[in-house]
C-alpha positions as CSV (number, residue, x, y, z in Angstrom):
1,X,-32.1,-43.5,-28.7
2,X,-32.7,-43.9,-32.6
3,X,-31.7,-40.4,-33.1
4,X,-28.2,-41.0,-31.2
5,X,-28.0,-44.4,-32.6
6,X,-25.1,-42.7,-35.0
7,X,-23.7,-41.5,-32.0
8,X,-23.8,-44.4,-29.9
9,X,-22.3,-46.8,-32.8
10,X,-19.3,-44.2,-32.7
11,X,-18.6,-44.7,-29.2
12,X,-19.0,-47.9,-29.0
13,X,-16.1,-48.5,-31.4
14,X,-14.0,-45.8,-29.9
15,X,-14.2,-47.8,-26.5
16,X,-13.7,-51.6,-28.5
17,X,-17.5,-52.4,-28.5
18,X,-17.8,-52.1,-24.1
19,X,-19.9,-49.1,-23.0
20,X,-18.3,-46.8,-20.7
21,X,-19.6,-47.2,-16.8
22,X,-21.6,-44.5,-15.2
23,X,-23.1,-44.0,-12.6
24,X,-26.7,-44.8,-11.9
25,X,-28.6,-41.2,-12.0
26,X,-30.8,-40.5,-9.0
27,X,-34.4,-41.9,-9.5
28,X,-36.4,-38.5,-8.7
29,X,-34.3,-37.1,-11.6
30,X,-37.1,-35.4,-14.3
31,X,-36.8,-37.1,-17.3
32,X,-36.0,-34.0,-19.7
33,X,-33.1,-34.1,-17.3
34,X,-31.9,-37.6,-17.3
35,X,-32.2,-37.5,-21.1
36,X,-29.9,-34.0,-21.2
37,X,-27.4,-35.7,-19.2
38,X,-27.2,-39.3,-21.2
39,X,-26.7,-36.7,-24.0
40,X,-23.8,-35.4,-22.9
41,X,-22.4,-38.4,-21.7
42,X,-22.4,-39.9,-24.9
43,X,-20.6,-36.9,-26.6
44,X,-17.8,-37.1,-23.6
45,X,-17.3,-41.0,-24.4
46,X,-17.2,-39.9,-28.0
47,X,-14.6,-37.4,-27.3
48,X,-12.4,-39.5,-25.5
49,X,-11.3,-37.0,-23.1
50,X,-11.1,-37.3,-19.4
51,X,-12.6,-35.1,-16.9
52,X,-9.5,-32.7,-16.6
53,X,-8.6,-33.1,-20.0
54,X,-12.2,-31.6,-20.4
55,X,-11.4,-29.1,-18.1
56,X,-8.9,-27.7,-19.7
57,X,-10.6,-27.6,-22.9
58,X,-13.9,-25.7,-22.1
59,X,-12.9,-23.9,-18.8
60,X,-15.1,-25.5,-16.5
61,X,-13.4,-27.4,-13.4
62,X,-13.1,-31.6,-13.1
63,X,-15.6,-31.2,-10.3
64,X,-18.1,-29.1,-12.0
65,X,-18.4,-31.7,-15.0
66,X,-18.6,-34.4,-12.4
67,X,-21.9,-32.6,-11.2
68,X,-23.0,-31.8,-14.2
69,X,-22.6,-35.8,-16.1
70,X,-24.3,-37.1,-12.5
71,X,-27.3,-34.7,-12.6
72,X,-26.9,-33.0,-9.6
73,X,-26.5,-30.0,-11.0
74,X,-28.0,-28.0,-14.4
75,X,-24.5,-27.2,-17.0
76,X,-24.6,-23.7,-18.6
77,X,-25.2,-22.8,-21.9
78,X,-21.6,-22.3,-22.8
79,X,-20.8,-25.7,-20.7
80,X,-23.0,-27.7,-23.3
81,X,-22.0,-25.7,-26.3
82,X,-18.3,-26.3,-25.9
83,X,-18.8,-30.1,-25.4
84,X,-20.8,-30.5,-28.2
85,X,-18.3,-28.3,-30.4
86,X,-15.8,-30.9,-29.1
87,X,-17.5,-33.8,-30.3
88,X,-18.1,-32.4,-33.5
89,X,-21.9,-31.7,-33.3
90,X,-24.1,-28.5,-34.0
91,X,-25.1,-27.8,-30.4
92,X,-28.4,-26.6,-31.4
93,X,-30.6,-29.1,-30.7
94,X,-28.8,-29.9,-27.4
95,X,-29.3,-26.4,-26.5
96,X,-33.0,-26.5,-27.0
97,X,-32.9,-30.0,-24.7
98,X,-31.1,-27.9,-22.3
99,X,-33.9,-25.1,-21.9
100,X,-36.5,-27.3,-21.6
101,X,-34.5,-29.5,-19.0
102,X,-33.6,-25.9,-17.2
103,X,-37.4,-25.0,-17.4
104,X,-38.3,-28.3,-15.2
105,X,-35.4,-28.2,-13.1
106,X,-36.0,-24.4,-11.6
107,X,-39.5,-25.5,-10.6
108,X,-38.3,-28.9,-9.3
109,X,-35.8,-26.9,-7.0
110,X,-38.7,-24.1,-6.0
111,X,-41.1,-27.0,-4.9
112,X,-38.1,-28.4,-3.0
113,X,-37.1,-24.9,-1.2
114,X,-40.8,-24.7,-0.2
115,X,-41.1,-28.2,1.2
116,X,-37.7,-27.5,3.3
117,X,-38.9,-23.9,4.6
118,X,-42.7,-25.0,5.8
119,X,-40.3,-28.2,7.7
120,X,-38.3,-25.5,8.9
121,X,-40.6,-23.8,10.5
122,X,-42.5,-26.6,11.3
123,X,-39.6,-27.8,13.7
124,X,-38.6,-24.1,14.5
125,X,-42.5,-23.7,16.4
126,X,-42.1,-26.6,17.9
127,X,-38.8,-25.6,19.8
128,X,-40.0,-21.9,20.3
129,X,-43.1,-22.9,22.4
130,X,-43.6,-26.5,23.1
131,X,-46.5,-25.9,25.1
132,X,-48.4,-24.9,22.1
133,X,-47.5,-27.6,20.4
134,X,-48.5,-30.0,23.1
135,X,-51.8,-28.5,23.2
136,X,-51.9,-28.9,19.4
137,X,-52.1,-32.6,20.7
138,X,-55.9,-34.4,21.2
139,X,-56.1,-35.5,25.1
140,X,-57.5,-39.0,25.8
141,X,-60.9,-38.9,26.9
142,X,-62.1,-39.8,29.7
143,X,-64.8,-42.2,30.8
144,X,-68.3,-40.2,31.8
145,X,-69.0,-39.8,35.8
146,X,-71.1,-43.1,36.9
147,X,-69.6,-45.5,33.8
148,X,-67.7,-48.2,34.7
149,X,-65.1,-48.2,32.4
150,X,-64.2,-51.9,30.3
151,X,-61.3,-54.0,32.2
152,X,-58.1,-53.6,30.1
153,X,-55.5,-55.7,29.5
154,X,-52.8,-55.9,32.8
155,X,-50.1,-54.7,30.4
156,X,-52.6,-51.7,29.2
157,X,-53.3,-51.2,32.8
158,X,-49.7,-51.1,33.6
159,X,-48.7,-48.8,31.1
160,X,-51.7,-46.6,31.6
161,X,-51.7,-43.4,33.6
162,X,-54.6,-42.8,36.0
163,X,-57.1,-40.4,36.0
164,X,-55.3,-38.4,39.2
165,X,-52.0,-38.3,36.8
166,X,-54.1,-37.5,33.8
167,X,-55.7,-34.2,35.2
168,X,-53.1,-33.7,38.6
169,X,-53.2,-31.3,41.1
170,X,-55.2,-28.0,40.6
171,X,-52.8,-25.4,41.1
172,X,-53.2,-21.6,41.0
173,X,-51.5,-19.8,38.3
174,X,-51.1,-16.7,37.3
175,X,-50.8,-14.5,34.3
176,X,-47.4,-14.2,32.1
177,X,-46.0,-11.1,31.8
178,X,-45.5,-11.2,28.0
179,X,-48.6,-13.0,26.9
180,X,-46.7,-15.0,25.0
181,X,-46.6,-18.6,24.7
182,X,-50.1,-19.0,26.7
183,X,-52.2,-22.5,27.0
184,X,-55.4,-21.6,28.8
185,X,-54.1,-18.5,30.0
186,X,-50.7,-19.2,31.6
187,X,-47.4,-21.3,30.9
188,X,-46.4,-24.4,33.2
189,X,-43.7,-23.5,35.7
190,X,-41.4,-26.0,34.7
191,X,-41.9,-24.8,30.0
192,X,-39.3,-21.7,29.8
193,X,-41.3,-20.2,27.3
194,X,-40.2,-16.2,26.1
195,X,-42.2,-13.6,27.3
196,X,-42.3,-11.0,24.3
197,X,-43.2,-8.3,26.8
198,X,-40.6,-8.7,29.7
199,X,-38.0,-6.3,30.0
200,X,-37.9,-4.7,33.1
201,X,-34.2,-6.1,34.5
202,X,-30.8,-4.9,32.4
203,X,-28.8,-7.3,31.9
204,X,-25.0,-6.1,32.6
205,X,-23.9,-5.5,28.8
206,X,-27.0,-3.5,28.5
207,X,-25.9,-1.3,31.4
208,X,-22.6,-0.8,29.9
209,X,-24.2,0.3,26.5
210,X,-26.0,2.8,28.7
211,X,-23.6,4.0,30.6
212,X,-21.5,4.7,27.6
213,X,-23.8,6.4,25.4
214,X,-24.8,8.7,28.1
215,X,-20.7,9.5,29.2
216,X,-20.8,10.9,25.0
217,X,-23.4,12.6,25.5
218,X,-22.0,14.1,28.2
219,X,-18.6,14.8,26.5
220,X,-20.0,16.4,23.3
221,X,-22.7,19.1,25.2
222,X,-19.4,20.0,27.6
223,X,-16.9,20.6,24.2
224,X,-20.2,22.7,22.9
225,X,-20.4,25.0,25.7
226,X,-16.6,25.5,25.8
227,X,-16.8,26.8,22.6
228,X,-19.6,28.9,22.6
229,X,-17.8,30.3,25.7
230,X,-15.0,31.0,23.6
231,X,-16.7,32.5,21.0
232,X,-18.8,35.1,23.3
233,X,-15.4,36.0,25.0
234,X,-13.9,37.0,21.6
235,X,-16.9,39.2,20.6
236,X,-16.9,41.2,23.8
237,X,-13.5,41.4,24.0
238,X,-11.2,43.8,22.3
239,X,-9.4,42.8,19.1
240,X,-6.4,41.2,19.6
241,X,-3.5,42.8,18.2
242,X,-2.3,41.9,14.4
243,X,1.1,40.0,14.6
244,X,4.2,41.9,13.9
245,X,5.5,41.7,9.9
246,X,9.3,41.2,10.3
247,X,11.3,43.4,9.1
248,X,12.6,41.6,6.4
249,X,9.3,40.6,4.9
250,X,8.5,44.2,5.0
251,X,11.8,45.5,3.1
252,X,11.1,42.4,0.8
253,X,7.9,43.6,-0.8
254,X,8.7,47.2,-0.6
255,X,10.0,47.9,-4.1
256,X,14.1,48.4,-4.5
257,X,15.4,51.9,-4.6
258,X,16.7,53.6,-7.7
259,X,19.2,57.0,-8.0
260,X,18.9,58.4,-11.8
261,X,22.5,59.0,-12.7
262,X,22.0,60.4,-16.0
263,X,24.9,60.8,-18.4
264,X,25.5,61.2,-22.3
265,X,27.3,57.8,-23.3
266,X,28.1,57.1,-26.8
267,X,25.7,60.1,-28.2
268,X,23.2,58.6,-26.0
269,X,21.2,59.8,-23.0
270,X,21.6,57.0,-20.0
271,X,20.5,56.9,-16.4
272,X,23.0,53.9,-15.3
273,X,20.5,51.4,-14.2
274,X,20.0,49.1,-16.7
275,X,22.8,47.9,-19.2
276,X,20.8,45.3,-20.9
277,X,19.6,45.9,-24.9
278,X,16.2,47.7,-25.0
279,X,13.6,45.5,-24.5
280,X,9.2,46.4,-25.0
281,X,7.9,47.4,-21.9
282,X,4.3,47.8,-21.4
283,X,2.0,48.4,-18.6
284,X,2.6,46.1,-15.2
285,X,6.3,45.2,-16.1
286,X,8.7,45.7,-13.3
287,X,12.6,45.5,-13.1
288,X,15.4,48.0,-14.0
289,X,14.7,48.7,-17.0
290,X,11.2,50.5,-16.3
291,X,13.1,52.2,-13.5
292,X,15.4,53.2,-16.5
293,X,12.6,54.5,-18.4
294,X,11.3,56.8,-15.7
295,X,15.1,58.1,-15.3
296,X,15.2,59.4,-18.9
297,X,11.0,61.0,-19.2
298,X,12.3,63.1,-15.7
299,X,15.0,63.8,-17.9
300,X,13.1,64.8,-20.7
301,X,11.2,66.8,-18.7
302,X,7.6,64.6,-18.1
303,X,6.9,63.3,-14.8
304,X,6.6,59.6,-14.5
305,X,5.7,59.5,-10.8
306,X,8.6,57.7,-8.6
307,X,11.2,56.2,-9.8
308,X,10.5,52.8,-8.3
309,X,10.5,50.3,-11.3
310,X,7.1,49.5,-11.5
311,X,5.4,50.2,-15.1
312,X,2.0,51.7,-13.5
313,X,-0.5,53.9,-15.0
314,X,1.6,57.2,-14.3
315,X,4.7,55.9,-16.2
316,X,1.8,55.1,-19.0
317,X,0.8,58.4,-19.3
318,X,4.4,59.7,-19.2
319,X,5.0,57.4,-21.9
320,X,2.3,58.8,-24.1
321,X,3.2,62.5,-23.8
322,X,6.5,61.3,-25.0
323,X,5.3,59.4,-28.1
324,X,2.6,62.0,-28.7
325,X,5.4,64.4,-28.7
326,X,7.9,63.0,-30.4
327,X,5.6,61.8,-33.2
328,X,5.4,58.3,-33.0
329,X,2.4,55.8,-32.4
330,X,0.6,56.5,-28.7
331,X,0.3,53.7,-27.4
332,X,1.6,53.5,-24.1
333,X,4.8,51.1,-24.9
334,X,8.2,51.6,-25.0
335,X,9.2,49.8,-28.0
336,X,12.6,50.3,-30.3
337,X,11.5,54.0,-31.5
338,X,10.1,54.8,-27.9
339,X,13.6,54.0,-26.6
340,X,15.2,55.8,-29.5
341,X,13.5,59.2,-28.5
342,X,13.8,59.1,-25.0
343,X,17.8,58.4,-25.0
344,X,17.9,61.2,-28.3
C-alpha cells in the first residue's frame, strides 16, 4: 500500500476524502490475485468512470469489468493495459502483477477441475452400480457362536436389526449374463444393475434400422445387375443405327457453290464473285473472295482444285506457280501484286 499511497491520496480527493464501496472479494481468492484486483480498482476510482463508461472506452462489456473488479475472473492483457492507460500510468508493472496473478490462478482452477471430476465420478459409480458400492461398505459383525452377547439399551434394541434380518433367507441365485455389476457372484433381484454382455432381444428401433439397411442393400445389388444386363445386351447386339443428319445441317456445312463468270471489266480480268477491294489471303481463309481467286488461276491456266472457297493446300500451290511465274515473291499469299497478276 506504500507504493499506491500516491495513488490512493488521488482518489481519495477525487471522491471528497470517502473511499469508494466494493465489494468484499471471496476469501479463497490467492493473494497475487486479490492484490491485482485492489490494483485496478484503485485506478477505476481514479478514473472516475463508470462501468459502461469504461466499456466504451477499452472495448470490454459492463459485465466483463464487473467480473474482472470482483475476482471471479482473470482480465486480459489488453483489459489491464487500457485501464491503466486511462488512469495515466505506465502499465508495466501492473502487467508483470498480472502474469504472476495468471500463473497462480491457472493452477488454482486445474486443482479445482480435478477435485470436481474425481466427485464426479465418485457420485457417477455410485449411481451405475450401487451394489458395489454397498459392498464397499464394512458389515457389522457379529457376536461368535456360544457368546452371549452384552444387553443393550431398549432404544438400541429397538432400532437394531436381528441377526435373521442381518443375514435373511438363503436364496439360490444364479449367474448374470453380463458379468457386470457382480457382489459375490451375482446381483440382488430387486438392484437393476446393466449387464455389459446382454443383447440378445432387438428392441423395435433396432429392428427398423435392420430392416432398412438391408431393403438398400437390396435396392443397389438389383440397379447393379440391371445394368450389367444392359450393358451385355449392347455388346452382343448389333450396332444401333447412327441418327439421321437433317438435311439442313448437312447443306449447312457443305461449302456454298461458286460459277466462274469471267469477264474483262475496266482492263481487268474478273470472275463476278467478289466485288469487295483485294484483300491478303493466305492459307485456311474461306469466303468469296478465295473462291474468286480460284476463278482467275483456272483462268490463267493453273488448277487450283474446286472452286469451293476454301484456301487449302491446292489453291497454295496454284498460287505459287502463279507468283513463281509471274516473278514475284513465292510465298503462297495473294497479296496486292498477287492480285495484280492474276486480274492482268
Amino acid at each position: 500500500m506504500r507504493r499506491n499511497g500516491g495513488l490512493l491520496n488521488t482518489v481519495l480527493t477525487a471522491t471528497g476524502g470517502k473511499m469508494p464501496r466494493w465489494k468484499a472479494l471471496p476469501t479463497e481468492l490467492d493473494p497475487r490475485m486479490r492484490q491485482l484486483v485492489a490494483r485496478l480498482r484503485l485506478l477505476k476510482d481514479h478514473s472516475g468512470l463508470s462501468l459502461r463508461q469504461l466499456s466504451t472506452k477499452t472495448g470490454y462489456s459492463a459485465k466483463s469489468w464487473e467480473r474482472y473488479l470482483g475476482g471471479r475472473s482473470l482480465p486480459p492483457r489488453e483489459a489491464v493495459e487500457a485501464l491503466a492507460r486511462i488512469a495515466g500510468l505506465d502499465p508495466v508493472r501492473l502487467l508483470a502483477l498480472r502474469e504472476v496473478a495468471a500463473h497462480t490462478w491457472g493452477s488454482a482452477r486445474a486443482n479445482g477441475a480435478a477435485t470436481a471430476d474425481s466427485a464426479e465420478g465418485a457420485a457417477t459409480e455410485l449411481a451405475e452400480c450401487p451394489v458395489e458400492a454397498a459392498a464397499k461398505t464394512p458389515e457389522p459383525e457379529l457376536p461368535p457362536t456360544g457368546v452371549e452377547a452384552p444387553a443393550a439399551r431398549p432404544e438400541a434394541a429397538a432400532q437394531a436389526p436381528g441377526p435373521a434380518e442381518l443375514v435373511g433367507p438363503a436364496e439360490p441365485v444364479g449367474p448374470a449374463e453380463g458379468g457386470a455389476c457382480l457382489t459375490d457372484g451375482a446381483c440382488p433381484a430387486e438392484e437393476s444393475c446393466p449387464a455389459e454382455g446382454a443383447g440378445s432381444t432387438l428392441t423395435p428401433g433396432h429392428s427398423l434400422r435392420l430392416a432398412l439397411v438391408a431393403g438398400a442393400v437390396a435396392l443397389v445389388l438389383a440397379i447393379s445387375t440391371a445394368v450389367l444386363l444392359v450393358l451385355r445386351l449392347d455388346d452382343s447386339g448389333a450396332p444401333a443405327a447412327a441418327p439421321a443428319v437433317p438435311s439442313t445441317a448437312a447443306a449447312s456445312s457443305s461449302p456454298p457453290p461458286y460459277t466462274c463468270r469471267i469477264e474483262r471489266v475496266g482492263g481487268l480480268w474478273s470472275a463476278g464473285i467478289s466485288r469487295s477491294p483485294d484483300a491478303n489471303l493466305g492459307y485456311g481463309a474461306v469466303g468469296p473472295g478465295v473462291a474468286e481467286a480460284q476463278c482467275l488461276l483456272r483462268r490463267a491456266g493453273i488448277s487450283p482444285g474446286g472452286i469451293d472457297g476454301m484456301f487449302g493446300p491446292l489453291t497454295q500451290r496454284a498460287v505459287m506457280v502463279m507468283q513463281q511465274r509471274s516473278g514475284l515473291v513465292v510465298d503462297g499469299i495473294i497479296g496486292p501484286k498477287t492480285w495484280k497478276a492474276l486480274r492482268g
